[in-house]
Structures are given as C-alpha cells and as structure tokens.
C-alpha positions as CSV (number, residue, x, y, z in Angstrom):
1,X,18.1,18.2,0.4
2,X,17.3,17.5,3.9
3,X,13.3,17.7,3.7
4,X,12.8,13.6,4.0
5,X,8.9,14.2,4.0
6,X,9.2,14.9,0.2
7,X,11.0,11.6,-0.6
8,X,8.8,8.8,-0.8
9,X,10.5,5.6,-2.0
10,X,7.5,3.5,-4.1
11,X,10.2,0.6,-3.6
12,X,9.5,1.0,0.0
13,X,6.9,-0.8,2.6
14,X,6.2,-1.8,6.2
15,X,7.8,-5.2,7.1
16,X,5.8,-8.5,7.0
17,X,6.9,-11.6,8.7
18,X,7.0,-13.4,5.2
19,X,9.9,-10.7,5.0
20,X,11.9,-12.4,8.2
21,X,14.4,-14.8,6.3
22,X,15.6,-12.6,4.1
23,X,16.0,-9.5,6.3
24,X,17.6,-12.0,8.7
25,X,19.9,-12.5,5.5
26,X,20.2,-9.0,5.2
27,X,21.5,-8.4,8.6
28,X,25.1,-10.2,8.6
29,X,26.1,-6.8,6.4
30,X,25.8,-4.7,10.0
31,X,29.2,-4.0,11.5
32,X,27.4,-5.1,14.8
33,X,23.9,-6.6,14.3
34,X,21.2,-7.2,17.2
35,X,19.3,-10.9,16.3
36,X,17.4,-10.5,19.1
37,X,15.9,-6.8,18.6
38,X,15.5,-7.9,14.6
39,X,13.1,-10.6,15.6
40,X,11.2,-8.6,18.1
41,X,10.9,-5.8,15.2
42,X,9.8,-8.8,12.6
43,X,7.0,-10.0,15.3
44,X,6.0,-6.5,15.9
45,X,6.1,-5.0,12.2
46,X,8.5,-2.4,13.4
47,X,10.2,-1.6,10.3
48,X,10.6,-1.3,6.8
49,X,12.0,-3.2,3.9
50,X,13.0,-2.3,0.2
51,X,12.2,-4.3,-2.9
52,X,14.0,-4.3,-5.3
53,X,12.4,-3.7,-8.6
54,X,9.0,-1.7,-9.2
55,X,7.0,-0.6,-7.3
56,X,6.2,-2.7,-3.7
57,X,3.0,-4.2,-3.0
58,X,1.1,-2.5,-0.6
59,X,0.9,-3.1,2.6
60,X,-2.9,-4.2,2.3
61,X,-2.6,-8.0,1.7
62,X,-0.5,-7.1,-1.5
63,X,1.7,-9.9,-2.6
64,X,5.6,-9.0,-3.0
65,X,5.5,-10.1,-7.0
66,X,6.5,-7.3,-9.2
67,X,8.3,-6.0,-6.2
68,X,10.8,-8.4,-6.6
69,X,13.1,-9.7,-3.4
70,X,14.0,-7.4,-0.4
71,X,17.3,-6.1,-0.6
72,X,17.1,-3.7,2.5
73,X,15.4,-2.7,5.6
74,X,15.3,0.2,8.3
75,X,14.7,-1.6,12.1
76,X,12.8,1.6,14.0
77,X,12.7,1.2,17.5
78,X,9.9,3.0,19.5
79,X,10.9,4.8,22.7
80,X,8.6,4.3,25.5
81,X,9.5,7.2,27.7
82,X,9.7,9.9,24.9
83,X,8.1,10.4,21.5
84,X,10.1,9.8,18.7
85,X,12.4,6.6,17.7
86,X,15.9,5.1,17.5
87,X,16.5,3.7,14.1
88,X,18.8,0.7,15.2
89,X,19.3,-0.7,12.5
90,X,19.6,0.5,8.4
91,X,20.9,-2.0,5.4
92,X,20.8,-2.2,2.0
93,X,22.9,-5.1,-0.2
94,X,26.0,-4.2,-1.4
95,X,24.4,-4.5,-5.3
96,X,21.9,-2.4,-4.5
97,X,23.7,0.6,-2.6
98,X,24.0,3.9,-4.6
99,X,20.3,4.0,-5.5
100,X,18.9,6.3,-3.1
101,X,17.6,3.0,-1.0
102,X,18.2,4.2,2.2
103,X,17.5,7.4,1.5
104,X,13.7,5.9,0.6
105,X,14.2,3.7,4.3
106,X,15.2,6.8,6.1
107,X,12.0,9.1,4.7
108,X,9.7,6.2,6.0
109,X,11.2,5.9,9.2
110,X,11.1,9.7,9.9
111,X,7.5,9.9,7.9
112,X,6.4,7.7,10.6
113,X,7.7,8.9,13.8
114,X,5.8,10.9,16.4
115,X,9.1,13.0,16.9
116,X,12.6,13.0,16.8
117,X,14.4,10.3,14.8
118,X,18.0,9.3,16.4
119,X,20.7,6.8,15.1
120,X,24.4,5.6,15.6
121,X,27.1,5.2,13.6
122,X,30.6,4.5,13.1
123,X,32.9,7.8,12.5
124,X,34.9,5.8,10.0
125,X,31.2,4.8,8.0
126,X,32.0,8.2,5.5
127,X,29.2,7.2,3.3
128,X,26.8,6.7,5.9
129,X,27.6,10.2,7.7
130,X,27.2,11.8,4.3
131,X,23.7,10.1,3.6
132,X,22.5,11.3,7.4
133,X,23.8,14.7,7.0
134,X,22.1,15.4,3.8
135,X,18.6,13.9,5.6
136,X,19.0,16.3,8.2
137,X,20.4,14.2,11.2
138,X,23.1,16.6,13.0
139,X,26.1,14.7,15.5
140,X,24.6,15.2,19.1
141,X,26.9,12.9,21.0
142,X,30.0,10.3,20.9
143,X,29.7,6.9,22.8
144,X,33.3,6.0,24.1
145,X,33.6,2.6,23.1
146,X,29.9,1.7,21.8
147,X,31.5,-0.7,19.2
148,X,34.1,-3.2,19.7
149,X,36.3,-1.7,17.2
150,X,35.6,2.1,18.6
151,X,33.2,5.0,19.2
152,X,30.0,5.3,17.7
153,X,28.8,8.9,16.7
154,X,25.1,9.7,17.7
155,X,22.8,11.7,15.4
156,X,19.2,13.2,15.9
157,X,16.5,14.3,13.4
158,X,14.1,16.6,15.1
C-alpha cells in the first residue's frame, strides 16, 4: 500500500513542548541525531509524536492521559525555497517498533506537506528502506559519505 493519505494513525499528534524531554529521550536511537534542529522543531511545533496507548489527545489543549507516554516522533523540516519538506528525523522505541508507528508518523508528515516529502537513510537500515518503499518514497540520489560510517540513500515522495 503506498496511498499514505488513507492511513491515519489515532495514536498520532502534532508535537507540544511538554513533549520535548522525552523526544529528546527518544533521539539517542538515531544512527546520527541533530540536537540542535530537534530543539528548533520542539520551539516551532514542527513535528509529530506517537503515544503509546489509545487514542492521542487532540491537539486542542487535550491533555496526553489516556494517550499514555511518547514513544516516537517524525522531525519535518520545512523548505524555504521549494514546497514540500525534508523529514530529518523518524523514531520509534525499540518496544514499540513493528506496530505500524512510523507508518502512522510518515502519513502525517506527508498529510501535511504542501508537496514533495524527501528523507535519508542508511543503505544498510533494510527495515527502514522496506517501510519507505511501501509508502511510496522511490531512491533519487546517494550522498558519498553523508554519514560517518557511509553513504546515505536519498528518497522522495511526490
């Protein structure tokens, strides 16, 4: 299935900075996180997070109870010379993988973009590559060297 738009995740909401300590949490999972651009995201509620039981509050004012903790996020990054994004950063917690999480993160990131949707990744990251080709992202370039331990493979979601 690669038509995102029909995958709303109910465990999915915009970030709040209530959310910042434990997406900061969160983050130390990323082969090569970017403190700075998370805490830019946080202050500008660029992003998403995932809760992880229920149904998460909305984003209205809605407290996070019944929602339970947030066990993942999706870190959109608007680009200011072109519609569309760069999703720079996507985690879920290692006990909470396998439940169609990122999948949810993924939807709202392309639900809200005004255009394409591009990422990186890591060639060796199999399950990630899987998860982005079944969403629709195709490989549109390689980037010699764009992490310390190799290449990073760049995908795009029109």
């Amino acid at each position: 299935m690669t038509d995102l738009e029909d995958h709303s995740d109910p465990r999915v909401r915009p970030i709040r900075p209530a959310d910042a300590d434990r997406v900061r949490t969160l983050q130390a999972h990323l082969r090569e996180p970017s403190p700075d651009l998370l805490e830019y995201g946080i202050a500008v509620d660029s992003g998403f997070v995932s809760v992880a039981d229920g149904r998460a509050a909305d984003d209205a004012g809605g407290s996070t109870a019944g929602g339970g903790p947030v066990v993942g996020y999706a870190l959109p990054v608007d680009a200011p010379t072109r519609s569309g994004c760069h999703l720079a950063e996507l985690v879920v917690a290692p006990d909470f993988r396998r439940e169609g999480r990122a999948r949810g993160l993924l939807a709202a990131v392309v639900d809200d973009a005004t255009g394409p949707v591009t990422l990186q990744a890591h060639p060796g990251n199999d399950a990630a590559l899987a998860l982005y080709e079944t969403c629709g992202f195709d490989v549109v370039d390689r980037r010699p060297g764009a992490y310390a331990d190799g290449d990073a493979l760049v995908l795009r979601r029109e």
